[in-house]
C-alpha positions in Angstrom: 0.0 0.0 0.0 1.3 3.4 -0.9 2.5 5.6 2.2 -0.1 8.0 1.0 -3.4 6.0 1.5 -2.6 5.6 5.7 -3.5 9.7 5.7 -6.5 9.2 5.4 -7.5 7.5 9.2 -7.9 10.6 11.5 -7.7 14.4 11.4 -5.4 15.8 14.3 -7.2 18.0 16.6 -4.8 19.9 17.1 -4.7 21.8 13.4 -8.5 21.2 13.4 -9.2 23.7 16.7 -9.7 26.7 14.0 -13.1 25.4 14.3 -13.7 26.2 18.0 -13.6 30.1 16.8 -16.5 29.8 14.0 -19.4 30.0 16.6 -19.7 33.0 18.6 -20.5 36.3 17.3 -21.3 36.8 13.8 -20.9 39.5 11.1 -18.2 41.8 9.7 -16.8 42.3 6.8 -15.2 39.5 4.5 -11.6 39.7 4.9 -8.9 40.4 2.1 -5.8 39.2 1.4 -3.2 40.8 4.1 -6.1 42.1 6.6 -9.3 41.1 7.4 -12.7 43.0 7.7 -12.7 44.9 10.6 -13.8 48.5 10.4 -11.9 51.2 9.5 -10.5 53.4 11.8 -11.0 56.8 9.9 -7.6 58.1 9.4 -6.4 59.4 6.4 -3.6 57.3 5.8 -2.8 54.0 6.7 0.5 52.6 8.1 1.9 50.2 5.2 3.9 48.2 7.7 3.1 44.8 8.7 1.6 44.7 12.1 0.6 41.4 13.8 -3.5 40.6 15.2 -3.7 42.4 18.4 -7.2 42.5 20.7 -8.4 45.5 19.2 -7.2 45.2 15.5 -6.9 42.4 12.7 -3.4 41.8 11.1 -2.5 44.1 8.7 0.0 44.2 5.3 1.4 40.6 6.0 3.2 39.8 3.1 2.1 36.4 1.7 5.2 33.4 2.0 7.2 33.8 -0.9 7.7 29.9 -2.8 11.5 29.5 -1.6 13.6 28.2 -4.9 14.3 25.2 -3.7 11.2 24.4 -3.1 10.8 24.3 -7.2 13.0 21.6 -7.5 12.0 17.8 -7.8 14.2 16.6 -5.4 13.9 15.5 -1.7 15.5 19.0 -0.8 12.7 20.2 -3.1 10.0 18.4 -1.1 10.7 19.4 2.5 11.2 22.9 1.2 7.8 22.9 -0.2 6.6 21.0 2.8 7.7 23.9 5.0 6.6 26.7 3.2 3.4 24.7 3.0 3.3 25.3 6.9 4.2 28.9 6.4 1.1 29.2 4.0 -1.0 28.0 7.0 0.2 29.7 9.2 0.1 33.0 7.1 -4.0 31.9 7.3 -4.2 31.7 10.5 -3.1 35.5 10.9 -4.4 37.1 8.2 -7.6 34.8 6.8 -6.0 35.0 3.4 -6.9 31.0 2.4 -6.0 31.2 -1.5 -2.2 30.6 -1.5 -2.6 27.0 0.9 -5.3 26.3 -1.2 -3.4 27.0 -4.6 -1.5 24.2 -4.4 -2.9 21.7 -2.4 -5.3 19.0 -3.6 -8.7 19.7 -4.4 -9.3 16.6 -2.3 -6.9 17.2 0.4 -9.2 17.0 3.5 -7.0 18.9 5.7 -6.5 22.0 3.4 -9.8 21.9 2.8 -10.9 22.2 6.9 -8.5 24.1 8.1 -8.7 26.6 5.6 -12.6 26.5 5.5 -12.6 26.8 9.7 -10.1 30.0 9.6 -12.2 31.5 6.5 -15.6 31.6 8.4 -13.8 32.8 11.3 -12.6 35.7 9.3 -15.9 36.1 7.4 -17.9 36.6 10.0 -16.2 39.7 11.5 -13.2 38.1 13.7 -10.0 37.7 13.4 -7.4 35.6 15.1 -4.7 36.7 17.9 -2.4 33.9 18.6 -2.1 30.3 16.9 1.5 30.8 14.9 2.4 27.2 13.3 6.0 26.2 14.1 7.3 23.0 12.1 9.2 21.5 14.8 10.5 18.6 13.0 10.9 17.3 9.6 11.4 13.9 8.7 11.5 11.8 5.0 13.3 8.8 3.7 13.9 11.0 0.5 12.2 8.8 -1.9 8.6 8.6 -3.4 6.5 5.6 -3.4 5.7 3.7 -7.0 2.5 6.2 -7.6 5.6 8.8 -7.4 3.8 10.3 -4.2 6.2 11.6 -1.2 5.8 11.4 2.2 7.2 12.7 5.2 6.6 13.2 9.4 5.9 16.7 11.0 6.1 17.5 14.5 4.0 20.7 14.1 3.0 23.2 17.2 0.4 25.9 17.8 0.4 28.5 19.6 -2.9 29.2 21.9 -5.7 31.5 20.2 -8.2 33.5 20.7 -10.8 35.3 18.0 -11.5 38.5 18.7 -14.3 41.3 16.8 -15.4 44.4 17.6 -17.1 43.1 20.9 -14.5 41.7 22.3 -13.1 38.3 22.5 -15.0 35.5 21.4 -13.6 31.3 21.6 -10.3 30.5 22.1 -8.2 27.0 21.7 -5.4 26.1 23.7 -1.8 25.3 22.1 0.1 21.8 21.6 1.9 20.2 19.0 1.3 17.7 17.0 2.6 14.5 14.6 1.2 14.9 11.0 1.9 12.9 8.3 2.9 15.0 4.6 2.2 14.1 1.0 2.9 15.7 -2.0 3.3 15.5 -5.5 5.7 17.1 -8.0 3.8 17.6 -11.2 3.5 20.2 -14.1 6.6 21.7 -12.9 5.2 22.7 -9.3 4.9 20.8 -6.0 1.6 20.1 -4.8 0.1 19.4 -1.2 -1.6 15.9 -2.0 -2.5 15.0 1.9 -2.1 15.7 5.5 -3.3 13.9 8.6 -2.3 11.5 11.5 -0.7 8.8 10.9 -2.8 5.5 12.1 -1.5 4.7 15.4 0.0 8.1 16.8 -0.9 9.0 20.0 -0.5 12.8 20.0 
């Protein structure tokens, strides 16, 4: 069996607590790109540097992860530089509720892309934004070589920082921090690398 087909047991909670922040109070703007939809705050001109979440504003100007070359390369140094800017993309969702770079190349059927980015989105749709919750990939491991369906695969030891959501009302849910072990897949086609699964492996106990 291909070391891509044992992703698909279980969903680690830990990467999954975005959804703890989508109930709670509703409305707001939708959020863009770098910032998300919280209200204006009437000056006349805006400070272009980037400024982290804080309790009483969203993030704002956070340039999106730029694809690292290495990661354009289809070699096992290729793949765990992907992999890792792959966290950075998350991550980069997490603060800002920009989805479209993780999603742009993950998947379409990658179920952890999909919820994690879908949880985060409504969070950020509905008027909130997120203090908190930086992704740190702790630890990267790979044998270096893809399986016959030429599918890669490697362990993560990814962390998360506690959270809270926050609107113009004040805080809303929060998630506690905690790392967890993820299994990576990801396919190098069409000249690009591609997210093709994430999830625990069957058996870990994180």
């Amino acid at each position: 069996m291909a070391h891509h087909r044992a992703l698909r047991y279980a969903l680690p909670a830990l990467l999954l607590s975005g959804s703890l922040l989508v109930s709670g109070c509703g409305g707001g703007a939708t959020a863009g790109p770098s910032s998300t939809g919280a209200p204006s705050s009437g000056t006349a001109t805006a400070d272009p540097r980037p400024t982290p979440a804080s309790s009483t504003a969203p993030a704002r100007n956070v340039p999106v992860p730029a694809l690292p070359e290495a990661a354009k390369q289809n070699t096992r140094e290729g793949f765990e530089a992907f992999v890792r800017h792959y966290i950075d993309l998350l991550d980069y969702a997490y603060q800002t509720g920009d989805t479209k770079p993780a999603l742009a190349v993950a998947a379409p059927d990658c179920t952890m892309c999909n919820t994690i980015t879908s949880d985060v989105k409504k969070t950020y749709t509905t008027g909130k934004w997120i203090v908190g919750g930086e992704l740190t990939l702790e630890s990267y491991a790979s044998d270096g070589t893809p399986d016959l369906d030429e599918i890669w695969f490697a362990y993560l030891k990814i962390s998360q920082r506690s959270f809270t959501d926050f609107s113009t009302d004040g805080p809303g849910g929060s998630a506690s921090g905690g790392v967890a072990n993820i299994g990576a897949s990801g396919e190098f086609s069409g000249g690009a690398w591609r997210m093709w699964d994430l999830g625990k492996v069957k058996g870990d106990k994180s």
